[in-house]
ZABA-226668 format. One record per atom (N, C-alpha, C): z, y, x; residue in three letters. Coordinates in steps of 0.02 Angstrom, whole numbers, plus 32768, in hexadecimal, padded with zeros to 4 digits. Example, Ala and Ser with C-alpha at 12.3 -4.5 7.8 and 13.67 -1.06 7.14 Angstrom:
% ZABA-226668
81867EE48294ALA 81867F1F8267ALA 81867F5B8294ALA 81627F908282SER 81657FCB82ACSER 818A80028285SER 
***
This chain:
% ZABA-226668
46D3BF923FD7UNK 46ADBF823F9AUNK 4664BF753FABUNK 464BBF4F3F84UNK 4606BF3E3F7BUNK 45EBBF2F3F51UNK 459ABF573F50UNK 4586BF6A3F09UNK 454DBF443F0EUNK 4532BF223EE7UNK 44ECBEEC3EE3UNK 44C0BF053E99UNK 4483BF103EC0UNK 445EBF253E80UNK 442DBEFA3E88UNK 4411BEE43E44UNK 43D0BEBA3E42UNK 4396BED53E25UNK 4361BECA3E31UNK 4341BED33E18UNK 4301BEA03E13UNK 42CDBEA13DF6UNK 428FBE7B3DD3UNK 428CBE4B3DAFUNK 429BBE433D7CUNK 4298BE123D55UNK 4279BE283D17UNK 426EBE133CD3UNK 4246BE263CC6UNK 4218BDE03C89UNK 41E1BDF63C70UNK 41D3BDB03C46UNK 4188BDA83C60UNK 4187BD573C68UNK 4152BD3E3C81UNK 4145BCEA3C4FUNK 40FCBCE73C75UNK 40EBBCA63C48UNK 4111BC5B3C72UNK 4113BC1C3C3AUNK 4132BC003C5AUNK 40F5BBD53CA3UNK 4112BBC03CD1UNK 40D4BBC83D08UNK 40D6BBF73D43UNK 40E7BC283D24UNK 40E9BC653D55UNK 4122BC743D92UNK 4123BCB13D9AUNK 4161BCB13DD0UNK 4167BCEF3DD1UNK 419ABD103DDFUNK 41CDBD533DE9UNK 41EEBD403E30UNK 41EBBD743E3FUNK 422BBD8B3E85UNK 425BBDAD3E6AUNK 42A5BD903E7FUNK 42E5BDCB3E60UNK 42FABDDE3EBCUNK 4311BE153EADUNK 431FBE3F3EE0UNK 4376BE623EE1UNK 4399BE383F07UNK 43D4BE6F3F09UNK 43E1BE8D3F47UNK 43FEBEC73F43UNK 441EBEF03F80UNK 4457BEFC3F79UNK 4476BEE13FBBUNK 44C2BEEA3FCAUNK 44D8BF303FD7UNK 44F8BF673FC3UNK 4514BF9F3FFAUNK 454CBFB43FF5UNK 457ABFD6401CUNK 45BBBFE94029UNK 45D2BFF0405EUNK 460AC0034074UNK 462DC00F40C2UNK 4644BFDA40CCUNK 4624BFC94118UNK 4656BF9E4142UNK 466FBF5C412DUNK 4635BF39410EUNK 4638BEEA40FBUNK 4605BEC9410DUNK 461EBE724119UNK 45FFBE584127UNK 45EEBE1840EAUNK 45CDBE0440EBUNK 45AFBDC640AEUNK 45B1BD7B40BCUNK 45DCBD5C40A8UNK 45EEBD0540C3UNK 45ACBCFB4090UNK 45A3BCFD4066UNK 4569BCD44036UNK 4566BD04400DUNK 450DBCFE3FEEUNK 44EFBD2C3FA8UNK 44BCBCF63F92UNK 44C8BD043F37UNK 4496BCD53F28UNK 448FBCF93EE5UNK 446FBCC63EACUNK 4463BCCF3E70UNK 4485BC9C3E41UNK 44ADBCBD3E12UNK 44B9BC943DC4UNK 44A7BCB13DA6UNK 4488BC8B3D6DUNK 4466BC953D2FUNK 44A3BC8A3CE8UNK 44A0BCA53CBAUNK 44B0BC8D3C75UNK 4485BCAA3C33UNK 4461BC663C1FUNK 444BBC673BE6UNK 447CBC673BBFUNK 4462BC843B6EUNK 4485BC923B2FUNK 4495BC523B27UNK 44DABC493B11UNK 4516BC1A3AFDUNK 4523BBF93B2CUNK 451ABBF83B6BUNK 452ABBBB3B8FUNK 4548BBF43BDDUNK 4563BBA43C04UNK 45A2BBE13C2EUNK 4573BBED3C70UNK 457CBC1F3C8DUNK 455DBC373CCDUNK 456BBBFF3CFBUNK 451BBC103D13UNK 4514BBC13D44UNK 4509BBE43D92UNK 4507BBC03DCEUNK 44F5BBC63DFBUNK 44B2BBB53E1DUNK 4480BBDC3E1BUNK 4431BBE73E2EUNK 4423BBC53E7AUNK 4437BBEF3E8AUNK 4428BBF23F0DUNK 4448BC123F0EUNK 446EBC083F4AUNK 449FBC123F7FUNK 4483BC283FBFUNK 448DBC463FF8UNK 4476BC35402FUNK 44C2BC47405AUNK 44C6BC4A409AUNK 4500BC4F4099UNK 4501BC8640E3UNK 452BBCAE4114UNK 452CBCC84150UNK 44E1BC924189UNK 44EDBC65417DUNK 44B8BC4341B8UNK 4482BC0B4183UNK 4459BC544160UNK 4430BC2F4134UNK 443ABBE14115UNK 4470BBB7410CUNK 446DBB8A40EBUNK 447BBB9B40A0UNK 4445BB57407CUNK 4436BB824033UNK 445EBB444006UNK 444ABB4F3FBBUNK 4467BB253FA0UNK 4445BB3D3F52UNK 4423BB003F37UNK 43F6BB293F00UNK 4439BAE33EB8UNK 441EBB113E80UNK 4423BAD73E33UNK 43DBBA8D3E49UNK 4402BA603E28UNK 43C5BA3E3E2DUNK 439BBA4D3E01UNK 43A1BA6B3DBAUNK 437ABA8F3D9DUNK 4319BABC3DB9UNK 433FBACD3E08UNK 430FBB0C3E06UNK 4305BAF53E5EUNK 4325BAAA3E67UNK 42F7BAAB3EB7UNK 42B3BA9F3EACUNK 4293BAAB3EE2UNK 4254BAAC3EE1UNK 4219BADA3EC5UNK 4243BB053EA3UNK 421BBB3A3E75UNK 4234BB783E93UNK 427BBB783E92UNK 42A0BBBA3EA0UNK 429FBBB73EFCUNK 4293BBF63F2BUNK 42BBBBF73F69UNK 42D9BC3B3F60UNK 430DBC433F7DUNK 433BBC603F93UNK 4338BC883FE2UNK 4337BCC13FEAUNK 432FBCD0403BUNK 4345BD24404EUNK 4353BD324081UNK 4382BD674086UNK 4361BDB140BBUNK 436FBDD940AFUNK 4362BDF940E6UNK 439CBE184109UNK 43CDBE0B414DUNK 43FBBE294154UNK 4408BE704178UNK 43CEBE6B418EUNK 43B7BEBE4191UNK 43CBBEEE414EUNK 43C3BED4411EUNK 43ADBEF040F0UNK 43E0BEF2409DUNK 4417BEC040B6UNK 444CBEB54092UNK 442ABE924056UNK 43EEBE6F404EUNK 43D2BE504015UNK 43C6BE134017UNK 43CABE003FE4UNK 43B0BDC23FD0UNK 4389BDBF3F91UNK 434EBD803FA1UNK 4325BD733F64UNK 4324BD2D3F51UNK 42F9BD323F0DUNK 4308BCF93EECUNK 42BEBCEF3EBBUNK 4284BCD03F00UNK 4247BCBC3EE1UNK 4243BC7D3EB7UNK 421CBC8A3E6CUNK 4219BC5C3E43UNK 41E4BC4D3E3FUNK 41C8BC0F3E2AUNK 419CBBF33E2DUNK 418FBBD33E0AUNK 4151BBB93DD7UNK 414CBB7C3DBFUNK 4180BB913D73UNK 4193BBD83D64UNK 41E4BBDA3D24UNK 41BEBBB13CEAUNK 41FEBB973CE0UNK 420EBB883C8BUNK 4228BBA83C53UNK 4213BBAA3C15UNK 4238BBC73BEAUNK 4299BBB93BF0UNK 429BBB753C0BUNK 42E3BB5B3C19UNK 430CBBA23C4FUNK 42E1BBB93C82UNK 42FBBBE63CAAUNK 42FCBC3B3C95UNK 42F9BC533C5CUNK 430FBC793C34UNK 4359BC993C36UNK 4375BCB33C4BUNK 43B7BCD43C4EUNK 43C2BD013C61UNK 43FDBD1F3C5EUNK 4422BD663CA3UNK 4431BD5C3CDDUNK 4407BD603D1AUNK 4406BD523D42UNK 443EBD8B3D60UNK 447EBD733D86UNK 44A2BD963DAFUNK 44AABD863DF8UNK 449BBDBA3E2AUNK 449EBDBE3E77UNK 44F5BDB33E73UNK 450ABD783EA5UNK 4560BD803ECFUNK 454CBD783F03UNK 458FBD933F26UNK 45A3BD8E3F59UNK 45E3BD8C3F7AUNK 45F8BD653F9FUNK 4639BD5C3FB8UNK 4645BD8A4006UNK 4659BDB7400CUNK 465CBDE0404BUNK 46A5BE03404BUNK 4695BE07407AUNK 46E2BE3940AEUNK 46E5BE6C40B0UNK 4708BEB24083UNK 4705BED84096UNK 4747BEFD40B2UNK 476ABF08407CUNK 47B9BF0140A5UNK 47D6BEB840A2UNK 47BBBEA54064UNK 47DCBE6E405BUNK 479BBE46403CUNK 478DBDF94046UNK 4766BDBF4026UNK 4761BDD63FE9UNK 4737BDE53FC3UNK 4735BDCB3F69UNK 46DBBDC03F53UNK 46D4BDAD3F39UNK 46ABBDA13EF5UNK 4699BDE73EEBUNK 4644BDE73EE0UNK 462BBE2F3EC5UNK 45FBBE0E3EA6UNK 45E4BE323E6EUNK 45BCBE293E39UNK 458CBE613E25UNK 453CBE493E10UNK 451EBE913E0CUNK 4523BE9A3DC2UNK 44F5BEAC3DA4UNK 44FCBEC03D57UNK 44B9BE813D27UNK 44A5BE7D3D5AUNK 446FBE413D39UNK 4433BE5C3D2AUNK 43FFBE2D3D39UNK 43CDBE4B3D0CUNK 4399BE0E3CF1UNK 437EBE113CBBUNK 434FBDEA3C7AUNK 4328BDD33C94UNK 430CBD953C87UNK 42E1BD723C96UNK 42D8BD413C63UNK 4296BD6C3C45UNK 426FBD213C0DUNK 4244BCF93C16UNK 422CBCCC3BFDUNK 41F4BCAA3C26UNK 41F4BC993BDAUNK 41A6BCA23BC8UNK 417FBC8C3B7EUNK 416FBC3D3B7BUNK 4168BC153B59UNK 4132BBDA3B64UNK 4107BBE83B3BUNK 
***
């Protein structure tokens, strides 16, 4: 099993920028890819950044150039610097990850808020 918690998010002006922060932990797994999806109210959960085992990334076109994505594997984390937000980038931001522990699956953290005012 593996447990992903996030944290920093939070409400900011639009312009601004937030860091989200997740941490991976559990026994004896390893992580093929961690990234971020978002879902704003009424609409279906999207895919944010990706990065993957040998740092290759993969952003929305939404949020290249604003958003990076980057990992620490020391540290079982990954972040997700914003830059430049829009009121458009407003949602529940959730940490995945695809890893091995007995077996491959999908882990999900609990999400956390992110408003951005205009």
């Amino acid at each position: 099993q593996v447990q992903l918690v996030e944290s920093g998010g939070g409400l900011v002006q639009a312009g601004g920028s937030l860091r989200l922060t997740c941490a991976a932990s559990g026994s004896s797994f390893e992580i093929k890819l961690i990234g971020w999806y978002r879902q704003a109210p009424g609409k279906q959960r999207e895919s944010v950044a990706i990065i993957n085992s040998v740092d290759s990334t993969n952003y929305a076109d939404s949020v290249k150039g604003r958003f990076t994505i980057s990992r620490d594997n020391a540290k079982n984390t990954v972040y997700l610097q914003m830059n430049s937000m829009k009121p458009e980038d407003t949602a529940v931001y959730y940490c995945y990850c695809l890893a091995t522990s007995s077996t491959m699956r999908s882990y999900w953290g609990q999400g956390t808020q992110v408003t951005v005012s205009s």
